[in-house]
Every structure is written in structure tokens, then in C-alpha cells.
N, C-alpha and C positions, 0 to 999 in steps of 0.2 A: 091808278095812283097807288102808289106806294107809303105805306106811314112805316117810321121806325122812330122808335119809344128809346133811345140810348143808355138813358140815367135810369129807367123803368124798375131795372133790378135792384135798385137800392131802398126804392119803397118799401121794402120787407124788412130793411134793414132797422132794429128800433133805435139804434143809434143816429145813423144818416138821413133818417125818411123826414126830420123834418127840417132838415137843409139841401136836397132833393127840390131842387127848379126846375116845370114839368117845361121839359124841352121833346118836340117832335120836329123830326125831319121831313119833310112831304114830298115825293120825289115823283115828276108827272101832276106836279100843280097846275101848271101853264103849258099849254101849247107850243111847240118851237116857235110859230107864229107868233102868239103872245107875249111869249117874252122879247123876240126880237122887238117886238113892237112897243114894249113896257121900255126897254133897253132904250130907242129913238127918242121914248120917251123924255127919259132921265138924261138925254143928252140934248134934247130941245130946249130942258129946266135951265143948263149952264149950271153944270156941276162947278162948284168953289171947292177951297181949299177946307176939308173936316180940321173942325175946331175941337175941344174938348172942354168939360164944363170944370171949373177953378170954383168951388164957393158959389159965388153969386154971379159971378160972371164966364166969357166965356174967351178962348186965348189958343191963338196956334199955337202947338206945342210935335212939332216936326222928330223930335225922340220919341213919341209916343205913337204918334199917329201922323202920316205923312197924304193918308188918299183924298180924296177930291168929294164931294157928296152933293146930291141937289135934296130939297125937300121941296114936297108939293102935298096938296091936299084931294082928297077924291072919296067922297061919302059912298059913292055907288061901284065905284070898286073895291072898296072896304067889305061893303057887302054883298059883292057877288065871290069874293075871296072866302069869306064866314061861310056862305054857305057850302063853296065848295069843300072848305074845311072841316065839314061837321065832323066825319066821322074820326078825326086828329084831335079833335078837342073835347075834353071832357066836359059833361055838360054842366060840374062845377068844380071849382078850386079854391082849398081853404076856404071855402061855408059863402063864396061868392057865384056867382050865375056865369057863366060865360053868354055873355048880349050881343058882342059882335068885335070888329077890330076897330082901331081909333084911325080915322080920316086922314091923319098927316102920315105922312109916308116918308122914310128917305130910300135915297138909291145912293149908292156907293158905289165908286169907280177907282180899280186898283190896275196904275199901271208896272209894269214888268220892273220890282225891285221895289213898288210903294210894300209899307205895313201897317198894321196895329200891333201894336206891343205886346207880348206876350202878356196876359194877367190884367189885361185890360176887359171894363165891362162893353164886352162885344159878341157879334156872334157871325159864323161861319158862312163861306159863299159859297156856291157851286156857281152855275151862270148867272143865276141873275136873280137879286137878294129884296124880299120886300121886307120893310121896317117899321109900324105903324109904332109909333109914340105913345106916350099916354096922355101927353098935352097938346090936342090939336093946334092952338093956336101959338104956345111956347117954344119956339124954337131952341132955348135953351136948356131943354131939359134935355137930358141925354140916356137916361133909362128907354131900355125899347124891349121890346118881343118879337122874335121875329120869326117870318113864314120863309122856309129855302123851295123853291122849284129852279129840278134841274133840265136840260136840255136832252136827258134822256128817255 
């Protein structure tokens, strides 16, 4: 497993460090196996049309965001992911614990020519992208944090 820390070098920065979003990239999360099989997965769910969040509600919005997305929920994949992730994640952030990742999950599916808008709050895929929310049961929240495992 691979971890790279991208934004890492800005922490020193005393201007930037505290607008600095600890992002890592985990490369060799999942098993080719795995993810093929996480992938079956999110295509078993019936990926729909990604929505985006308006206020209070929620609205295709095909300039912005055009891909397809399932959400599902999985406690025990949540945390066998935390754990494989220990050494990616610090053991706290801003004066909070890291406990583990949130149960809802989405998977996102981009066909040749779908996007997300530049400057949109999103984050990057290599093969196959997990999403865990911070409202398990809110689907329309759209804040996320996300885990990248690639297929190499």
C-alpha cells in the first residue's frame, strides 16, 4: 500500500495550514479482486442519475454533474477499510479522534464524456472510488471524504 499526503507540504505554511483539507491518496487499498467485486457491487445497487444538493433539497443539475451514482450502506466494510487505513489517517484532526469511516457509502459511475464540474465539492477516481458520508442515513447530504484505491 501506498499513501501520498499531496496538500501535506502546506501545513508549514502559517498562512495555508489552516485551510489545508487532510487529503490522502491510498493506492493498493483493495485487491484487483476487491475492487472488481466492490465495482459488481455498485452496479448491482442501480447506479441513478447524481443529484446535487440546492439548500434543502436536492435537483439534477446535468452542467454540473452529469454521472450516475448508487449509495449503499455497509458497517463492516466501513470497518475493515479503517482498519486497513490506519496508517493514512492521522490518529486525530482539528482536536477530534479519528473512530472509523461513516456506513453509507456511494460509488460513482462515469461514462466516456460524463463530468463533475470543475470547482465542484468532489473528489478524484482512479478505478474504483469509496465515499462514506457523514450522514449515514441522509442521502442528501453531499459532503463526503473519500478513500481512492487503484487497480495497481
Amino acid at each position: 500500500m501506498r499513501i501520498d499526503r499531496p496538500l501535506a507540504r502546506h501545513m508549514s505554511d502559517p498562512v495555508l495550514a489552516r485551510w489545508v483539507p487532510f487529503v490522502a491518496v491510498v493506492d493498493g487499498l483493495l485487491a484487483p479482486d476487491e475492487c472488481d467485486a466492490l465495482v459488481a457491487r455498485i452496479e448491482t445497487e442501480g447506479p441513478e442519475p447524481a443529484t446535487i444538493k440546492r439548500g434543502s433539497y436536492q435537483e439534477l443539475a446535468p452542467s454540473i454533474r452529469d454521472n450516475d451514482r448508487a449509495l449503499f450502506d455497509d458497517a463492516a466494510l466501513a470497518r475493515a477499510l479503517f482498519e486497513r487505513l490506519g496508517p493514512a489517517v492521522p490518529p486525530s484532526w482539528e482536536g477530534a479522534a479519528a473512530v472509523g469511516l461513516n456506513e453509507r457509502f456511494r460509488g460513482y459511475r462515469y461514462a466516456p464524456g460524463q463530468r463533475l464540474a470543475a470547482g465542484s465539492t468532489c473528489c478524484a477516481a482512479t478505478s474504483c472510488t469509496l465515499s462514506p458520508t457523514r450522514s449515514p442515513r441522509n442521502r442528501s447530504d453531499s459532503r463526503a471524504s473519500s478513500r481512492t484505491a487503484s487497480r495497481a
